[in-house]
N, C-alpha and C positions, 0 to 999 in steps of 0.2 A: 181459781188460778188460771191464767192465761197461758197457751199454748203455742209454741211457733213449729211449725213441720219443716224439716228442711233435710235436701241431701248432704251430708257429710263425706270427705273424703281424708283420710290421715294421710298424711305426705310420708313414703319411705324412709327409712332411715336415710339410705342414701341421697336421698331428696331435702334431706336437712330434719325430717322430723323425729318423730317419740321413736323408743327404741322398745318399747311394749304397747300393747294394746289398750282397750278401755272396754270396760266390762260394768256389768247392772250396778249402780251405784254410785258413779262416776256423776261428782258434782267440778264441772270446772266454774272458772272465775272468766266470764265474759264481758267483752268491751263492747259497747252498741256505740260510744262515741269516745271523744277523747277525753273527756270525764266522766263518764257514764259504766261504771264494771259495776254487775252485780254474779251473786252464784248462780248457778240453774242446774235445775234438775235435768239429765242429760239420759234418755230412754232411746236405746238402740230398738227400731222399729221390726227391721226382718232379717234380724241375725242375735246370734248370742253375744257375739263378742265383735269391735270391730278394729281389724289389728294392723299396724303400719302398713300402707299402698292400697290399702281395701277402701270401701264408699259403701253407706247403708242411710235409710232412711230414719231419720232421727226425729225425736220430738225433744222440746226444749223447754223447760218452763220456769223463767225470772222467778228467783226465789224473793224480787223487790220489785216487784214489776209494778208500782207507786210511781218509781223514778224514773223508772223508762218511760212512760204514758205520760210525766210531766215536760220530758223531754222530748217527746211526740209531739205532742203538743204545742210548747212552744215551738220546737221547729216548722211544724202547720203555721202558726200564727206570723212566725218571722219571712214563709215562702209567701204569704197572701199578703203582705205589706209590699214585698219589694216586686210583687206582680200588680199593684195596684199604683206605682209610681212611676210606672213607663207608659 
């Protein structure tokens, strides 16, 4: 299973965001492109809980990450074509 590290932050409630936290188990539905959502496993790094306006170290891990590498992919392939045309 492939892993993404990344800082998280929840936006405030008053900031437009969640009006509760997210805690160990927290599978959301993530968009890497405009068609591209899959689930991911969602591990808060150095806290227990991380709750509107807070930021914590996450790890991430495509519960179809098939479809994201195939869209890597072709995206590699589609940047090296239109750099090889100028």
């Amino acid at each position: 299973m492939k892993i993404f590290i990344a800082k998280n932050r929840l936006l405030s409630t008053s900031e437009g965001g969640r009006k509760t936290g997210i805690i160990l188990g927290y599978r959301p539905n993530v968009s890497f492109a405009d068609d591209i959502n899959t689930d991911v496993k969602f591990e808060i790094l150095n806290a227990a809980a991380l709750n509107p306006g807070s930021e914590s170290m996450v790890s991430l891990s495509p519960l179809n990450f098939e479809t994201i590498q195939t869209f890597l992919h072709q995206r590699r392939n589609k940047n090296s074509w239109a750099r090889n045309c100028n």
